[in-house]
N, C-alpha and C positions, 0 to 999 in steps of 0.2 A: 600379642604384640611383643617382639624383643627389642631389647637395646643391645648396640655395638658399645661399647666401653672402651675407651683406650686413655690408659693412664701414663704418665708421663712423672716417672722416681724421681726425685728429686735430690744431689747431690750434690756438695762441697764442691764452687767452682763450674760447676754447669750454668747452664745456657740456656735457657728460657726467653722467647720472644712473643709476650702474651697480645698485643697490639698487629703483630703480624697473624698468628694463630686464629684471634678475633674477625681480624679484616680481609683474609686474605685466605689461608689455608680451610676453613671450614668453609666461609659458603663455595670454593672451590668445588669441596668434597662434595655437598649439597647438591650444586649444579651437573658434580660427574652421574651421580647415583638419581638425580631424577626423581619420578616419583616414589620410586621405592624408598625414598627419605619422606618419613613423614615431619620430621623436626628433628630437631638437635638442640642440645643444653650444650655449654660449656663453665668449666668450674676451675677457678684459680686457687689453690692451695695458700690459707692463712696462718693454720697453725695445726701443731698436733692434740692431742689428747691431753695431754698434761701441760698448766699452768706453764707456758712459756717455751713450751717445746716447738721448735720447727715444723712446719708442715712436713709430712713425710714426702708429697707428690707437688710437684712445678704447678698440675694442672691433670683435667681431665676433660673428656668429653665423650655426648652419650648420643650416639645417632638411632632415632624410634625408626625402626621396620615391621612392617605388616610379619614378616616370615623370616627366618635366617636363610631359605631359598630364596626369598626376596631380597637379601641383603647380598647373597654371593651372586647372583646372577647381575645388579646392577653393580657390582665392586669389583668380579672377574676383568674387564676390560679395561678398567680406569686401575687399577690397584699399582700397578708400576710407575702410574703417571704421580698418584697419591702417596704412593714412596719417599719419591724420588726431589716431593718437598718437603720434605722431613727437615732435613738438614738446614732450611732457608729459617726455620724455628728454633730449633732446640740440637742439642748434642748429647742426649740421654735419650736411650732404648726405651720405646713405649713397650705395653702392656698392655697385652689385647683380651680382652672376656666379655664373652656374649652372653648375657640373660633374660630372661623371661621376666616380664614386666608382669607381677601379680598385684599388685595393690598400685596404683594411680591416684592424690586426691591433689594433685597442683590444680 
């Protein structure tokens, strides 16, 4: 199993819409990608590493696929459309990394 990763930096003055993100932009993504989405987390950025420090990331979120072939082939089609509401969220460049899910105990 891999997951899609896409983090969202977090900056002085950025634009974060977790409400829209939540309600609107993933199960979109969800519905575009079909089965080949087995789930998705999403995760809102509280704080960082040290006593008081800012989160480094707005947010993130982790789409589980059987295969990263399974994940291009159902994303190929829809991916402009999943672009293209980017902007409806946030005003910070995501960050894309895909990994291999080794260890599972949710």
């Amino acid at each position: 199993m891999i997951k899609f990763n896409v983090l969202y930096p977090a900056r002085e003055g950025g634009r974060f819409d977790h409400a829209y993100y939540r309600d609107k932009h993933m199960p979109m993504v969800a519905r575009l990608l079909g089965s080949a989405c087995q789930g998705y987390s999403i995760d809102k950025g509280l704080a960082g590493g040290a006593p008081g420090a800012p989160s480094p990331y707005f947010a993130c979120c982790s789409v589980f696929c059987e295969s990263v072939e399974s994940l291009q082939t159902a994303m190929g089609p829809h991916a402009k459309e999943i672009m293209a509401d980017i902007p409806n969220y946030t005003d910070t460049q995501p960050v894309v990394w895909i990994s291999e899910v080794v260890v599972d105990r949710a």
